[in-house]
C-alpha positions as CSV (number, residue, x, y, z in Angstrom):
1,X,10.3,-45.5,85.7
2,X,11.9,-48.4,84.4
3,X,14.6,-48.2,81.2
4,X,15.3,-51.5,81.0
5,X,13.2,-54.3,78.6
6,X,10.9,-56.8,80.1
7,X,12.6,-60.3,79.6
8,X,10.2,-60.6,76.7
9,X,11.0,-57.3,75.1
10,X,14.9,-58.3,75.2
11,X,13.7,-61.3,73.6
12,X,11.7,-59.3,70.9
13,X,14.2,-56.7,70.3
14,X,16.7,-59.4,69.9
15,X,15.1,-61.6,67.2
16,X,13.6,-57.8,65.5
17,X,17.4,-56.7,65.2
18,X,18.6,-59.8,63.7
19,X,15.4,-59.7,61.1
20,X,16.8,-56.1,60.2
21,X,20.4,-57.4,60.3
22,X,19.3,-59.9,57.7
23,X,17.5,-57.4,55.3
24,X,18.7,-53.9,55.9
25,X,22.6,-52.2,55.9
26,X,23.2,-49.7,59.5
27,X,22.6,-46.1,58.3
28,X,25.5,-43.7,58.9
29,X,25.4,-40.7,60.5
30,X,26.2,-38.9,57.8
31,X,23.2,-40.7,55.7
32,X,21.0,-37.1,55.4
33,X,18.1,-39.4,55.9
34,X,14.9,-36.9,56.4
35,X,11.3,-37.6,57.7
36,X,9.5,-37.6,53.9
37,X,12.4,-38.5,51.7
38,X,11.7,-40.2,48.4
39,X,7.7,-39.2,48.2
40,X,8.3,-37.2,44.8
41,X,10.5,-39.6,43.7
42,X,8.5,-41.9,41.1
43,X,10.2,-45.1,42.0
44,X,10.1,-44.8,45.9
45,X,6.4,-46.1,46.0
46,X,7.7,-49.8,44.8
47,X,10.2,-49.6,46.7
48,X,8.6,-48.5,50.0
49,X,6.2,-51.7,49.3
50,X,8.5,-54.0,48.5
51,X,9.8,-53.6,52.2
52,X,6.4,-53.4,53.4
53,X,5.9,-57.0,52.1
54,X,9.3,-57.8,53.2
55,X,8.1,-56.3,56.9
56,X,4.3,-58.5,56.6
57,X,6.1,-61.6,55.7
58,X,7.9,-62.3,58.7
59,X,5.3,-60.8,61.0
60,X,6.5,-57.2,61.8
61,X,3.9,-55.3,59.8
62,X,0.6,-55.1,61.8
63,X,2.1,-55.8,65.0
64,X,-0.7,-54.7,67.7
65,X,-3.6,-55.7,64.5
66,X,-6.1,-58.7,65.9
67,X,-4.9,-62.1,64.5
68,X,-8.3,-61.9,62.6
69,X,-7.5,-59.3,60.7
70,X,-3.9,-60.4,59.5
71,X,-2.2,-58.7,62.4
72,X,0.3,-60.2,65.1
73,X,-1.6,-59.8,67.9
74,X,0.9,-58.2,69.6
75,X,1.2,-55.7,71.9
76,X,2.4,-51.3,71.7
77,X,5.1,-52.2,73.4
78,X,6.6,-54.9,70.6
79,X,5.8,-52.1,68.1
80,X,7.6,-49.6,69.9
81,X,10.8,-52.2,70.5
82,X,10.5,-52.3,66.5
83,X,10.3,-49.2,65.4
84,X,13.1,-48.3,67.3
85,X,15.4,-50.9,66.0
86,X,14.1,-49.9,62.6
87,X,15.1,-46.1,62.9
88,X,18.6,-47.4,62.8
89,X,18.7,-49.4,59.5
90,X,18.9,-47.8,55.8
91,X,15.7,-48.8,54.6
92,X,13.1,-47.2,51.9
93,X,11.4,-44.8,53.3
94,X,8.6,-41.9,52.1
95,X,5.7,-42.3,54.6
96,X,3.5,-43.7,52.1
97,X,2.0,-45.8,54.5
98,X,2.0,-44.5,57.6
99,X,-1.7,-43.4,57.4
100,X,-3.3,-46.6,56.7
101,X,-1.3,-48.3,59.4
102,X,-1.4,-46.7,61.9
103,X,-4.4,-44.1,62.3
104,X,-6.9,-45.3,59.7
105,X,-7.0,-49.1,60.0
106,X,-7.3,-48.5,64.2
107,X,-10.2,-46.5,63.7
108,X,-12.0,-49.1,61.5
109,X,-11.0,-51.2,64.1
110,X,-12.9,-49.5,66.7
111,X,-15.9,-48.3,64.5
112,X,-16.0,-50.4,61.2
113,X,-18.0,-53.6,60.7
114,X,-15.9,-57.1,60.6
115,X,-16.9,-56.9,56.6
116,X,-16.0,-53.8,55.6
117,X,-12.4,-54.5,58.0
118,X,-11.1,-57.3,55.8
119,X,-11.8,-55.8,52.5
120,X,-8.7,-53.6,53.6
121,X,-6.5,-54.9,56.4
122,X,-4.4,-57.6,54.3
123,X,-4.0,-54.5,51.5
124,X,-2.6,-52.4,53.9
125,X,-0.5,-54.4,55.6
126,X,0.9,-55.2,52.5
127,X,1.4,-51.8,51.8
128,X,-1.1,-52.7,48.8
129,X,-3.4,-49.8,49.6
130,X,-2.8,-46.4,50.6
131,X,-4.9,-44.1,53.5
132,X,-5.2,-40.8,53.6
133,X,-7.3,-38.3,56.4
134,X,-9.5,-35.8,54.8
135,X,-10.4,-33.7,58.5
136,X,-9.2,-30.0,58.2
137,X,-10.9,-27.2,55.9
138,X,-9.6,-23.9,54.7
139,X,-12.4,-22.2,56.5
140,X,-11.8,-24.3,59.8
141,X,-8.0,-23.5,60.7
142,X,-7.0,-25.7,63.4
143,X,-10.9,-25.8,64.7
144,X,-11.8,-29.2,63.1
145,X,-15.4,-28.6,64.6
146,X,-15.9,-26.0,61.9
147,X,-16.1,-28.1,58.8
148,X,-18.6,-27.4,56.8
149,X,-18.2,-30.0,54.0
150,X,-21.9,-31.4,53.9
151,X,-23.1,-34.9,53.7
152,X,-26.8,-35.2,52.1
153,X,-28.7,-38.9,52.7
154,X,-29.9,-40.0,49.8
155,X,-31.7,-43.4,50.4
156,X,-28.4,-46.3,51.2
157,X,-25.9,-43.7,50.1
158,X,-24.9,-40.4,51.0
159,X,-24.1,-37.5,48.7
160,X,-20.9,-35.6,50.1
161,X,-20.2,-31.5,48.7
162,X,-17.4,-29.6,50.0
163,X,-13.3,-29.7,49.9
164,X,-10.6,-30.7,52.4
165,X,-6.9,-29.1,52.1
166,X,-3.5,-30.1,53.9
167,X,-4.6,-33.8,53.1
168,X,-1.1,-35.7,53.5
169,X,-0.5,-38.1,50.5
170,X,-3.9,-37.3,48.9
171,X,-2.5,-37.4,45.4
172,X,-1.6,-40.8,45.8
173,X,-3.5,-42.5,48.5
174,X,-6.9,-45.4,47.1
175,X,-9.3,-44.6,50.4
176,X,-9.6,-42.0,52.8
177,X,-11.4,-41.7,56.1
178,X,-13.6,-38.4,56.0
179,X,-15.5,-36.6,58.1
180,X,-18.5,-34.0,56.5
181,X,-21.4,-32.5,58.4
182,X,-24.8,-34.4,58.4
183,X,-26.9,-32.0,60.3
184,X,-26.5,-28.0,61.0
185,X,-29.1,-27.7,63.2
186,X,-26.6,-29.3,66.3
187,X,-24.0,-27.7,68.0
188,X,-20.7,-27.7,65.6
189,X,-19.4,-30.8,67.9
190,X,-22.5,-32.6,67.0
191,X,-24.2,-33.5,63.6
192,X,-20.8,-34.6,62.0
193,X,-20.8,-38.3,60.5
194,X,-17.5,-40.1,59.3
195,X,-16.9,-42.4,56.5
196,X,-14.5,-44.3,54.0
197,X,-13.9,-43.1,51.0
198,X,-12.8,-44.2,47.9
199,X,-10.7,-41.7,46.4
200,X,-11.2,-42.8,42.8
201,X,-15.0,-42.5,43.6
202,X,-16.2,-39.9,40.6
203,X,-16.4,-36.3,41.7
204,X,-13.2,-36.7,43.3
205,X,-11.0,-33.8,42.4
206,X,-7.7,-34.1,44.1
207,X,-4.9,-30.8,43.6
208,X,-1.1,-31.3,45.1
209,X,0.4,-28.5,46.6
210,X,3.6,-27.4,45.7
211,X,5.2,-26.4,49.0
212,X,8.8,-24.7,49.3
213,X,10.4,-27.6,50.6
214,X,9.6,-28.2,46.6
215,X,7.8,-31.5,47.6
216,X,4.3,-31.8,47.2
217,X,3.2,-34.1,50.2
218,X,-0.3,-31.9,51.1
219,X,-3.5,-31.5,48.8
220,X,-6.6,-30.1,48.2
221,X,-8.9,-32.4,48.1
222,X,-12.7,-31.2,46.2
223,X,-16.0,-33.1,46.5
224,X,-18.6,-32.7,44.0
225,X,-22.1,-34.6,44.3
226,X,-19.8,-37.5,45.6
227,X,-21.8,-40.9,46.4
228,X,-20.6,-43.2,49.8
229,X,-22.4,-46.1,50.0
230,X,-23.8,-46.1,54.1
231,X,-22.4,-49.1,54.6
232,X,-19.2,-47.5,54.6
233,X,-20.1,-45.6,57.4
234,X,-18.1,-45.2,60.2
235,X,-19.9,-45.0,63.8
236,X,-23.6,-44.3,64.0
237,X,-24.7,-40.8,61.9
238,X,-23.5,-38.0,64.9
239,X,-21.2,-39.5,66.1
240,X,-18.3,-38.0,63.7
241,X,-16.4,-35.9,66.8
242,X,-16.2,-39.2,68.4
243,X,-14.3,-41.2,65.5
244,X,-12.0,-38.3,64.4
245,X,-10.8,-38.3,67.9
246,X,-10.4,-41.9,67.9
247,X,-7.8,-41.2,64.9
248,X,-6.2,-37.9,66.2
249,X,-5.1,-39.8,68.8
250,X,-3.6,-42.3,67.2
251,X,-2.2,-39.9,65.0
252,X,-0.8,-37.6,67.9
253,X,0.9,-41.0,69.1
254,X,2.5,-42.1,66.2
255,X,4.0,-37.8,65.7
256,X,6.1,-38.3,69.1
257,X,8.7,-40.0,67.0
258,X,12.1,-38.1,67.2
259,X,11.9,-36.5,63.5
260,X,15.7,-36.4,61.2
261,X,17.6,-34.3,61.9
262,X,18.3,-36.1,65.3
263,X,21.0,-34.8,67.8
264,X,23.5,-37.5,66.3
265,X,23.2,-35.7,63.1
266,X,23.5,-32.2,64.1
267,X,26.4,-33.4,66.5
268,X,28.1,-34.9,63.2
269,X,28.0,-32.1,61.1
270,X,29.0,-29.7,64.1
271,X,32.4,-32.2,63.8
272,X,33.1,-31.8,60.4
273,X,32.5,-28.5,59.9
274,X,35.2,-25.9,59.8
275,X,34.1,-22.2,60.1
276,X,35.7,-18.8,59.3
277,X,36.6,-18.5,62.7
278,X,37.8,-22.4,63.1
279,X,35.7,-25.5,64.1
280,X,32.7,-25.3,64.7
281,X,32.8,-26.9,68.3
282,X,34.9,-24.5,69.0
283,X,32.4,-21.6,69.3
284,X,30.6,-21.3,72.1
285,X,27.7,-20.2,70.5
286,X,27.3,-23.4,68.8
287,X,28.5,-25.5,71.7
288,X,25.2,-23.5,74.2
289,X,22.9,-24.2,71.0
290,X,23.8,-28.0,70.9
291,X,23.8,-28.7,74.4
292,X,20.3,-27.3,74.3
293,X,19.4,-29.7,71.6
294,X,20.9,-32.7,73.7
295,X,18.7,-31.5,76.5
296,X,15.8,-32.0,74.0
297,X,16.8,-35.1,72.6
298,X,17.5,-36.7,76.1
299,X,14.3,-35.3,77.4
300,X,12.3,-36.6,74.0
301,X,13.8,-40.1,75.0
302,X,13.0,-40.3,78.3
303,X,9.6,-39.4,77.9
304,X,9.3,-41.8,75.4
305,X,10.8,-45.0,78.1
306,X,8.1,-43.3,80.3
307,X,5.2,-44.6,77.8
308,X,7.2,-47.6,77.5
309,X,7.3,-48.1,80.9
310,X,3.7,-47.4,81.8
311,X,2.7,-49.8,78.8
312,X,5.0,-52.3,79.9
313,X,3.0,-52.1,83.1
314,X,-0.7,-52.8,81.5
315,X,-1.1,-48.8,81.7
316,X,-2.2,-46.8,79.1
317,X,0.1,-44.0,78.1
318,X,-0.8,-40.2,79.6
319,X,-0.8,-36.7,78.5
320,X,2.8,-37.3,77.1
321,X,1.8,-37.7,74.2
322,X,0.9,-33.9,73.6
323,X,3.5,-32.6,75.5
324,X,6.2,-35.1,73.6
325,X,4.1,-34.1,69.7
326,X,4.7,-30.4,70.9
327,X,8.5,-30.5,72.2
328,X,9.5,-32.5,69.1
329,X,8.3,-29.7,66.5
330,X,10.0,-26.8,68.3
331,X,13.5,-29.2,68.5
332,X,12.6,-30.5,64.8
333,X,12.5,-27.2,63.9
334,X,16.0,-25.5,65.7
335,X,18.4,-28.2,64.6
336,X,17.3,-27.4,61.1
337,X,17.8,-24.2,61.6
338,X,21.6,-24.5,63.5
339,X,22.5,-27.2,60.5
340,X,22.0,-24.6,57.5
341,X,23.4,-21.9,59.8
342,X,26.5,-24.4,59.6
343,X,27.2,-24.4,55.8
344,X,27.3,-20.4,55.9
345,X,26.4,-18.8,52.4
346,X,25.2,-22.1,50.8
347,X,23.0,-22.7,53.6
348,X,20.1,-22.5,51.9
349,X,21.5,-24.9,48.7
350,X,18.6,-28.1,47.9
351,X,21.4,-29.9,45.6
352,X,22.0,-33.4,46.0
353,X,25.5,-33.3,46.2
354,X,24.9,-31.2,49.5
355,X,26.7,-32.7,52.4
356,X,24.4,-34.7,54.1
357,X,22.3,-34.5,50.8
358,X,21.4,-31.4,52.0
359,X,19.2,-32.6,54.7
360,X,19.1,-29.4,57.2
361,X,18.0,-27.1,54.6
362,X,14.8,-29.5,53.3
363,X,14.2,-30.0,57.2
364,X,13.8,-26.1,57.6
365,X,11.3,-26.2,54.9
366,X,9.2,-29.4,55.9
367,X,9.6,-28.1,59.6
368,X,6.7,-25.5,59.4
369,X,4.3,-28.2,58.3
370,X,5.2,-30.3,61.3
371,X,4.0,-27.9,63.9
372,X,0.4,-27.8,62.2
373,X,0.1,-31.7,61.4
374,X,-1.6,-33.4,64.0
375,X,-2.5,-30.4,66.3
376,X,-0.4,-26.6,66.1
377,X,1.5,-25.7,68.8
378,X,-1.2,-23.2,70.1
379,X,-3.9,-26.5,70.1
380,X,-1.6,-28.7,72.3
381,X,-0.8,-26.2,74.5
382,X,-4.4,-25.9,75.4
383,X,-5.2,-30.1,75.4
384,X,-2.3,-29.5,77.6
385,X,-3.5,-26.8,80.0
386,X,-6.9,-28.1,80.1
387,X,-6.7,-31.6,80.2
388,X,-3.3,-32.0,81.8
389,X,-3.1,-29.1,84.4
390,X,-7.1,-28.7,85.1
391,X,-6.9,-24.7,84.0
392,X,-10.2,-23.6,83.2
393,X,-11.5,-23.9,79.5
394,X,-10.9,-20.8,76.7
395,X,-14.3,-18.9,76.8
396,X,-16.2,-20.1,73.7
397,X,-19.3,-18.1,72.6
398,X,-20.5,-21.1,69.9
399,X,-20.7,-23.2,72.8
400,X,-24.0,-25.6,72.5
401,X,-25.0,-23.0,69.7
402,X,-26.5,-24.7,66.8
403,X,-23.7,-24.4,63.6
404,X,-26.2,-23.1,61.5
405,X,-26.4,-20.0,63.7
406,X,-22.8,-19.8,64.4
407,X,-22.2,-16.2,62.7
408,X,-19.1,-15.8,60.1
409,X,-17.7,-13.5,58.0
410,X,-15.7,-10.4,59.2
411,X,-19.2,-8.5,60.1
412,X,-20.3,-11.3,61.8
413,X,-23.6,-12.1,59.7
């Protein structure tokens, strides 16, 4: 494993940090930056695309995009060298984005006609249109196979019934990739078709959900006799399982990012924080629980220069991804809980004026969320034992059974 750039990453990072330099102020430890902060807040979408623009005028927006479609050309590792500089800069922030970027628009990519491609890609970029993913169910859980919204042909269109929940930006979002069931007579794998669509498309009923962070980031999303014209089809009909992994990977990808609160945080409010019993860093317990949240960090980041490395090196990254999606929640997770342990009885205070604006206790609320989005725990620790370790499969008694025979219900008819 190599830490060090490439001579051309040196290069890149060099002329991305003096971009940010130009635009953007350092962000302080004490900043109480979190991962979704500003998405309720009604002028955070302007802002977020103003920078957006700011990013797609001088050519870091779209970095690994085909020239053709209004991207760089570039490669993961430039976006990686970016992003990294970026994380250190006070910019606007709120996720809006994230969707479109860098899930949805690499799926039409892969499975999208060049037409259909340029109605969006310069929108996006631009942070001019917003993405959402409209994959899990209430009846399905974490099993995405078990959907059961239904897509009806209907001569060139197709006539979509059903509703989505947990849908990420849904309230606010213009298109959405979504996946429905085409044909219940193939195993639940099979006989599912993807497609855009527009989310102002009549029938489209979308509900936020208030969550107890207080934010409401994740939606229900109801179809009623909704029309898709097939040209916005993405993939041939079937091959839906085949698409949605194309963006659940890219999705599990871009979740390996080291979520605020991040060691330095934790570390900075373990400093200024003065206890009952004296400093913080004085007690032990608090010294173990750190250390073990440096371990994390420092493990995070190496794992991390170990997809750089291997994509430095023309390879294509491995099963880190999973591994480094499932450490992240559980450390995402711990240091929110050790920060509002720190402020004692008003560790559980949302205000604003909150040291740190408070950003431990929203983490601890958001943190749930994190180990569900893009996989649960349980789901990666299968991709991992499976796919990574070659144990044998989970036994599966729907296996090659056709979905309209699956039994449900708690009697099982």
């Amino acid at each position: 494993m190599d830490f060090r750039d490439t001579p051309e990453g040196a290069e890149y990072r060099k002329k991305a940090r003096a971009f940010l330099e130009q635009h953007a102020q350092l962000e302080p430890p004490d900043s109480g930056r979190g991962y979704r902060d500003g998405n309720d807040d009604p002028a955070a979408l302007e802002r977020a695309r103003e920078w957006q623009r700011i990013k797609a005028d001088a050519g870091y927006a779209g970095i690994t995009w085909p020239r053709e479609y209004a991207g760089q050309g570039g490669t993961t590792l430039e976006q990686i060298i970016y992003e990294q500089e970026e994380a250190q800069f006070d910019i606007p922030r709120g996720n809006f984005f994230y969707i479109g970027l860098g899930w949805a628009m690499p799926t039409l990519f892969q499975w999208s006609n060049k037409e259909e491609i340029l109605k969006h890609a310069g929108k996006v970029l631009r942070g001019d249109e917003i993405w959402c993913q409209l994959f899990s169910e209430p009846a399905g859980g974490s099993d995405l196979a078990a959907l059961r919204t239904k897509a009806v042909r209907d001569g060139d269109d197709w006539i979509i019934n059903g509703q989505k929940i947990w849908t990420s930006g849904g309230q606010y979002s213009d298109f959405g990739i979504l996946v429905a069931r085409n044909d219940t007579t193939q195993a639940k794998h099979k006989g599912l078709t993807c497609f855009i669509l527009d989310m102002k498309s009549p029938g489209v009923e979308v509900r936020p959900i208030r969550q107890m962070s207080g934010d409401s980031h994740f939606n229900e999303v109801f179809f009623d006799n909704v029309r898709i014209p097939d040209s916005r089809r993405l993939g041939e009909v079937g091959d839906g399982w085949k698409v949605a992994m194309t963006t659940l990977m890219n999705e599990r990808y871009n979740l390996v990012e080291l979520v605020p609160p991040d060691f330095e945080q934790i570390f900075h409010l373990a400093q200024n924080t003065v206890l009952e019993s004296g400093p913080a860093l004085d007690d032990p317990a608090i010294r173990e629980k750190l250390a073990d949240l440096y371990c994390r960090a420092q493990g995070m980041t190496y794992t991390n220069f170990r997809t750089m490395s291997a994509l430095s090196q023309g390879k294509t990254p491995g099963p880190e991804v999973s591994i480094g999606k499932l450490v992240n929640s559980g450390r995402l997770q711990e240091s929110a809980d050790l920060g509002s342990d720190l402020f004692e009885q008003s560790g559980m205070l949302m205000e604003e004026d909150m040291p740190m604006r408070a950003l431990f206790q929203r983490a601890y609320l958001y943190s749930p969320g994190w180990r569900l989005g893009g996989g649960t725990d349980e789901i990666l620790r299968n991709t991992i034992a499976e796919r990574v370790l070659g144990l044998p499969q989970d036994v599966r008694l729907d296996k090659g059974v056709a979905f309209k025979d699956i039994p449900t219900g708690p009697t099982g008819n």
